[in-house]
N, C-alpha and C positions, 0 to 999 in steps of 0.2 A: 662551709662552716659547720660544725659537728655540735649536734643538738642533744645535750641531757639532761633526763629527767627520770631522777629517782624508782617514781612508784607511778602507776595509771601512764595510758597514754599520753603522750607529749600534743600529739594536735591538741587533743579534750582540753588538754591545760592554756595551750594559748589560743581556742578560740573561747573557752571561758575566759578569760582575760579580756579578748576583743568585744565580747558582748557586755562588759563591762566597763569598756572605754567607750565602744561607741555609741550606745543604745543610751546614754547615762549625757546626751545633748543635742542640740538640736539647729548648733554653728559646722554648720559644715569646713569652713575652716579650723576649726576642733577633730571633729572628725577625720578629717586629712590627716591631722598632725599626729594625731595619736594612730591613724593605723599605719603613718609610715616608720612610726618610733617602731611599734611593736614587730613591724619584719625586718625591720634592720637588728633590731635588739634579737632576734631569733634565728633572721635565716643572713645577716650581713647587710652591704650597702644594696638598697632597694628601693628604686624607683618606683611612687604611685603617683597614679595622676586620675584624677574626677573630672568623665567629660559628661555636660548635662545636654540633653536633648529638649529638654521642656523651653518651650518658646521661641525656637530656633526654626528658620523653615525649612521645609522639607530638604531628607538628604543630605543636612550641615549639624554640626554637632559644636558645642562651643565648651573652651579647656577652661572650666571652671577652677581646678585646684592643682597645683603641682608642688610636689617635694620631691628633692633631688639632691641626697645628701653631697653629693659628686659635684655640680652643677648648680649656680644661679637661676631661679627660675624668671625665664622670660616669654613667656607662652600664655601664662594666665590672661583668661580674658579673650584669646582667641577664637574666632571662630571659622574654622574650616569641611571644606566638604569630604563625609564620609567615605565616599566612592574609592574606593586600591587602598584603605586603610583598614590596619586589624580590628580599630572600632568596628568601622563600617561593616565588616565579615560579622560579628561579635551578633550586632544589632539586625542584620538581615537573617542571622541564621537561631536569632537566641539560644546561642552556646556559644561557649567560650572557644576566642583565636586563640591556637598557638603559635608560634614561631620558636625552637628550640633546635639546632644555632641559628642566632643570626645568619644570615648569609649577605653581605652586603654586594657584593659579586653578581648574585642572582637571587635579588631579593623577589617576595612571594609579596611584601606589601609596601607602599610607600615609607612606610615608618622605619626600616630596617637601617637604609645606611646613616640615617641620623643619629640611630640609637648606638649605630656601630660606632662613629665618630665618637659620642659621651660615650665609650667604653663597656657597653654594653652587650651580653652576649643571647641573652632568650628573651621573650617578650610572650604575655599573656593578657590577653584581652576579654574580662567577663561582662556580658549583658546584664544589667542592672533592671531587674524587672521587678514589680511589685506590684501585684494584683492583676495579672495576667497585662502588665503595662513597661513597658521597657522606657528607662526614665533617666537611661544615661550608660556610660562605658567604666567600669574600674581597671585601667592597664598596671600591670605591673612588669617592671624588667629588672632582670637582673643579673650580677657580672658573669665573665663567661667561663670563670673556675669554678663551679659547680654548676649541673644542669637544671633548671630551672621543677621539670617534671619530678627528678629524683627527692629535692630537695625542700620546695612550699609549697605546688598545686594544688593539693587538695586541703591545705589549711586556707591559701589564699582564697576558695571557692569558696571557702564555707565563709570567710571574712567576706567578701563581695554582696552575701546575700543579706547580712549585716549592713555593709554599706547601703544597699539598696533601701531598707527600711532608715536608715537614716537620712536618705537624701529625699525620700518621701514625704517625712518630716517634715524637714528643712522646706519642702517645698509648697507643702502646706502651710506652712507659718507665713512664709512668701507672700502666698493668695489672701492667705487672713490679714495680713498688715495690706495690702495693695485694694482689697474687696473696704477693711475700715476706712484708705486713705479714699476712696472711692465717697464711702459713706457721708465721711466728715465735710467733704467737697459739698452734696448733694445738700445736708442738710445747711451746710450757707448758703447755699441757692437756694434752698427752699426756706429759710428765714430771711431774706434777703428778698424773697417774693414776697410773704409775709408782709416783710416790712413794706415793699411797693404799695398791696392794697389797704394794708393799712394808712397808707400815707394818701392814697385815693381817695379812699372813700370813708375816714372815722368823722371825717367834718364837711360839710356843705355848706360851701359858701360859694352861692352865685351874684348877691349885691355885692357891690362896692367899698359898705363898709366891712363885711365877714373878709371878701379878702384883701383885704388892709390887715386887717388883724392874723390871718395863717402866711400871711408873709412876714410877720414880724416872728411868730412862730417861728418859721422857717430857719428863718438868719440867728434865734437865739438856742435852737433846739439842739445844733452841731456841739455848744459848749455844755461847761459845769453851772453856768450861773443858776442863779436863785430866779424864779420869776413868782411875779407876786399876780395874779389873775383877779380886776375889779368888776363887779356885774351885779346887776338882780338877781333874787332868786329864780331857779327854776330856768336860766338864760343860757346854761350848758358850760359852766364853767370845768367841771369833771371832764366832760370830754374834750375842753380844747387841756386840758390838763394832761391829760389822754396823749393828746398830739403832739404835746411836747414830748414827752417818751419814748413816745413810736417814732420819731424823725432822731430820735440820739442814738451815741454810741450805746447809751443802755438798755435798747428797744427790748434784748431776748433775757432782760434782767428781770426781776417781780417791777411790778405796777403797786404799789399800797395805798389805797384811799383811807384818809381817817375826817371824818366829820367831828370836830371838836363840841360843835353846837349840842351833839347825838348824846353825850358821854357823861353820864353825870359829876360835877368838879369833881368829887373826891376819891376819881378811877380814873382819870386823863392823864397821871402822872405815870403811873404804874400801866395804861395801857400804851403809852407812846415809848418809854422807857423801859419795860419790863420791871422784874421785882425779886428779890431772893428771899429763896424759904424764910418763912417765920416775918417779915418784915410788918407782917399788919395780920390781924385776925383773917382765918380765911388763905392764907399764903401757906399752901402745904406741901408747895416746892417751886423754884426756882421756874421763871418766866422770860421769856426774852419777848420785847414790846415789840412794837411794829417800826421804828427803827431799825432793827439790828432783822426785822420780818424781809425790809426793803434792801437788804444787804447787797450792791454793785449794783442798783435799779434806782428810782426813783420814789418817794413820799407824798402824796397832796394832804398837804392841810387844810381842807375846806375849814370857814367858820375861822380863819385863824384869831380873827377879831375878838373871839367869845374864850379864850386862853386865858386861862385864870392866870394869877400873878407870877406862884410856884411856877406854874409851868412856864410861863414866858424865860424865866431863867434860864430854865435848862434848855429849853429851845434856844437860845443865844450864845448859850453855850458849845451845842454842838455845831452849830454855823458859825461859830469861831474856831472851834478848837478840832472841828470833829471826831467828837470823844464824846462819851456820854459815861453817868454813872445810875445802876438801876436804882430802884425805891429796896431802902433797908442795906444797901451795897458799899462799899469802901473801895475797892478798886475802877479802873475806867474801861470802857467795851470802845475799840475805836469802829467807827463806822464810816464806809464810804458810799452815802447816799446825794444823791440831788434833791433839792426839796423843790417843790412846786406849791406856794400857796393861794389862797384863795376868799377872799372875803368881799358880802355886800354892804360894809359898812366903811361908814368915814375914816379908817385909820388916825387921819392927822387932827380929828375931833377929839378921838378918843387917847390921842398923846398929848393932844390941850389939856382933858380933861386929867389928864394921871391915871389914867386905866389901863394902859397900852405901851411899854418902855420901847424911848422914842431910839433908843439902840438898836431894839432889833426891829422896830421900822425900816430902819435902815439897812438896816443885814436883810431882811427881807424885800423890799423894795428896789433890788439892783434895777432888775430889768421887767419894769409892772406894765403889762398890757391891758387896756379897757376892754370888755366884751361888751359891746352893745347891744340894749335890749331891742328884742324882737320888732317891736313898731320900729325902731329906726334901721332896719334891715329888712322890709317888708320884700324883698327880692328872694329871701330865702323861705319866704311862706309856703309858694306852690312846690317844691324841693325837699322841705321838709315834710308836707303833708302827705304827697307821694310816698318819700321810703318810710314812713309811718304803718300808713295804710299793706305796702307791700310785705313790711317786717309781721306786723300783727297778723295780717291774712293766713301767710305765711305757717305763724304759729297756733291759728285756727286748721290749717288744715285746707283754705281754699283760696282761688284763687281773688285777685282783685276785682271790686266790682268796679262798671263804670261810675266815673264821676260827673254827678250834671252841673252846669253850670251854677245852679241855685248855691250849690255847697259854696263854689270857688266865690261867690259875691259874699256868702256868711263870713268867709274868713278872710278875706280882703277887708272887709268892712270892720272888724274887731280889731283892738288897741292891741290886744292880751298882753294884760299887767303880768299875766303868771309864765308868761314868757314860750319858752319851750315847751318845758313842761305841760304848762293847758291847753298848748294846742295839740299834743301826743294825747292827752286823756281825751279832751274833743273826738279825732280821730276815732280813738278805739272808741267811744263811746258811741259813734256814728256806726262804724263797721259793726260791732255786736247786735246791734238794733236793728240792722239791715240786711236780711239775711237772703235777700233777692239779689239777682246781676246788675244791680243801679244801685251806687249808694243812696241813701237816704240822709234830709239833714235833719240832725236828731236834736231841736231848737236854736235857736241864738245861743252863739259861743258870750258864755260869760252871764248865760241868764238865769244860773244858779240850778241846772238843771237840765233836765233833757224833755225837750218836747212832747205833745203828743202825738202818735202814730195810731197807724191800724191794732196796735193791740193794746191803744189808750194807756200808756204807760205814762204812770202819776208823776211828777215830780216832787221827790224824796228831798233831796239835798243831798244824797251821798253817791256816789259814784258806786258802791259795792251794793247799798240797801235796791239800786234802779236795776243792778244786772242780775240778782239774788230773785226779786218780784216778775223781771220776766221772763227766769227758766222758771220758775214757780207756775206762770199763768200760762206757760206753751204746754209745760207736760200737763198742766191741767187740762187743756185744749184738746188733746193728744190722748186724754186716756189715761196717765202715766206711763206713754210708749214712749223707749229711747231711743230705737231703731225702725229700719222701713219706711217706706214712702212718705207714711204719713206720720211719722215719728216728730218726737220733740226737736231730735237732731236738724233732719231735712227742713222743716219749719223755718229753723232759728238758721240754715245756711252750715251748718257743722258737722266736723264727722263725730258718729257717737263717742269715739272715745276720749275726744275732746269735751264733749257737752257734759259726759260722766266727772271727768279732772274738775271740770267747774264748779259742777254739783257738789263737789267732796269738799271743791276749795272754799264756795258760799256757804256750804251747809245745807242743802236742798234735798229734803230727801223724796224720792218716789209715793204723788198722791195716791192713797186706796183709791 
């Protein structure tokens, strides 16, 4: 087939073209197509075929691509061993096989009399190398009325080298999709562990009645229901609220706590709903609440009891309709959240009295679990006291001290009305005060104070004014030294730069 071209040379022209077909993507089936169009459009009917080496074992090369305007392709996907084939010569010697003519008679490579059969008369085979890495075969063949050398060898070479960088491509994009699918795998196993320890260890229930209670958890945590969570304060209603989230579908969703009690009425609406510019003094742009915060996760309503009127509306709203509309707003934001709520008051008092619409009682009260207080779960005292003490040490910088028995009879012997909560500040108020390998008991739990010890430390009434008085009196002790032996640090059991964060956090400054 007789090749013209006006002005400049005719290669220059169609492998400017080629670099323009094939550098221009990154589907190697693209690639194929366009460089078999382009030497058939140039040099007649012409057989290309892409065999890829990458991941193949040793020796075997497998037929990634075939165009055969002549021919059906039925080869793609193959994989065969390189050995007596012009690949295999291509690949062993990184230079290009020839074969010009075929010789089917006395062939020189396996590949001959087949090619001879599809009517084929020369055959060239280029090493696809890129970055001193051979990364596959480009064969081409082509009929036997014109010779192969006279007529495209050295455009097709120069096209091959083009191939190569696009089958590098191609084969990077490969690893990058296979390396993310790799990724995505890892990271559900690693939320999915995640989710195990959190399903371990967010709650500690070794009485009776706690697991009673994270078994009902359990069985309602898989669903959408509403769970309405009833308890004293201070009894850990947040983290069994916690645990209902981390055992759901929506465990790697947001978590939102809102304390309704916390908020003063006339921000509960515009903080649980959000608010659009201008809607109130103060609104100087558009606000999305903690609803739309909780988006495909879970909500806790602690205090839901203390919901002023306005809001119980719209709360009822969105637990019917799940839709909400913001403060100052006309259109609706749909929202797909779980609610978890939470309150230590009578509900059914408070819908005798008219204070609490006995509607969304209902709406909220699907599936209401009791948390029971602390005294009636005294099996979980030494359990909780433990990772108390291990958490706080921990966040001091040291390790646990021993505990003597004296401790374990104080808190045995306490009701604690204040539930959880006072036995966590007990703890830490013991461990702060105890800055030797033996905890100390830092007075009777519940006796409005902390006892006194070797550094006669008064009873305040405040849990901050007691810890503020005795870094005051150790760096007074000390010299006002933070560090060294006989530092305020070492004294108090702490590393200095822990005793300093305190200092900053009570206000304690360094005595002349």
């Amino acid at each position: 087939m007789a090749l013209h071209v006006v002005n400049g040379d005719p290669h220059d022209k169609i492998v400017e073209e080629a670099t323009q077909a094939v550098l221009s993507t990154i589907d190697l089936a693209v690639v194929l197509e366009r460089t078999g169009a382009l030497l058939e459009r140039h040099f007649g009917a012409t057989r290309v075929v892409i065999h890829r080496l990458d991941g193949q074992p040793p020796g075997q090369a497998l037929i990634a691509l075939v165009s055969d305007p002549r021919h059906a392709d039925t080869e793609t996907g193959r994989v065969y061993p390189l050995a007596g084939t012009a690949a295999g010569r291509a690949v062993e010697r990184r230079a290009p096989a020839v074969v010009d003519p075929i010789d089917p008679a006395r062939p020189r490579f396996t590949d001959e009399p087949r090619l001879a059969a599809l009517g084929y008369g020369s055959l060239v085979a280029f090493p696809l190398v890129f970055e001193d890495q051979v990364l596959g075969v480009l064969e081409i063949a082509h009929p036997p009325s014109e010779g192969l050398l006279d007529c495209c060898f050295q455009v097709a070479r120069r096209v091959s080298s083009l191939v190569a960088i696009a089958l590098h491509n191609s084969l990077l994009v490969e690893e990058v999709k296979r390396l993310n699918g790799l990724l995505g795998n890892e990271n559900a196993l690693l939320r999915e562990e995640l989710r195990q320890i959190r399903k371990d260890d967010r709650y500690l229930a070794e009485s009776g009645a706690m697991k009673a209670v994270v078994a009902q958890v359990q069985k309602v945590a898989a669903s959408d229901t509403t769970v309405l969570i009833r308890g004293e304060t201070g009894a850990g209603k947040e983290g069994l609220a916690r645990m209902v989230h981390d055992l759901s579908p929506r465990f790697d969703a947001p978590f939102v706590a809102v304390n309704l009690a916390a908020i003063p009425e006339g921000l509960v609406e515009s903080e649980l709903f959000g608010h659009e510019k201008g809607a109130f003094t103060g609104a100087v742009r558009r606000r999305a609440g903690r609803f739309e915060e909780a988006e495909g996760g879970t909500i806790f309503l602690d205090e839901v009891g203390d919901a002023p009127a306005a809001v119980q509306v719209r709360l009822l709203r969105v637990l019917q309709e799940r839709e909400l509309t913001r403060v100052g707003g006309t259109g609706t934001v749909k929202v797909n959240v779980r609610v978890v709520a939470a309150t230590n008051q009578e509900l059914e008092r408070l819908v005798a009295g008219g204070r609490f619409r006995e509607d969304l009682y209902y709406r909220l009260a699907v599936f209401p679990v009791r948390l029971p207080p602390l005294r009636e779960r005294r099996g979980d005292l030494r359990p909780l006291a433990e990772y108390f003490l291990s958490r706080h040490a921990a966040e001091m910088g040291r390790r646990p001290p021993e505990i003597p028995d004296g401790f374990w009879r104080a808190v045995e012997a306490h009701d604690w009305p204040g539930n959880v909560r006072e036995l966590e500040n007990y703890v830490q108020r013991a461990l702060i005060l105890s800055p030797g390998a033996v905890l100390e008991l830092p007075g009777p739990p519940g006796g409005g104070g902390l006892g006194a010890r070797r550094e006669e430390v008064p009873v305040t009434g405040s849990f901050d004014e007691e810890v503020r008085g005795l870094i005051e009196r150790v760096l007074q002790a000390s010299g006002g030294k933070v560090y060294g032996p006989d530092g305020a640090a070492a004294r108090l059991g702490l590393k200095p730069t822990t005793l300093q964060g305190k200092m900053k956090r009570y206000g304690v400054e360094v005595p002349r």
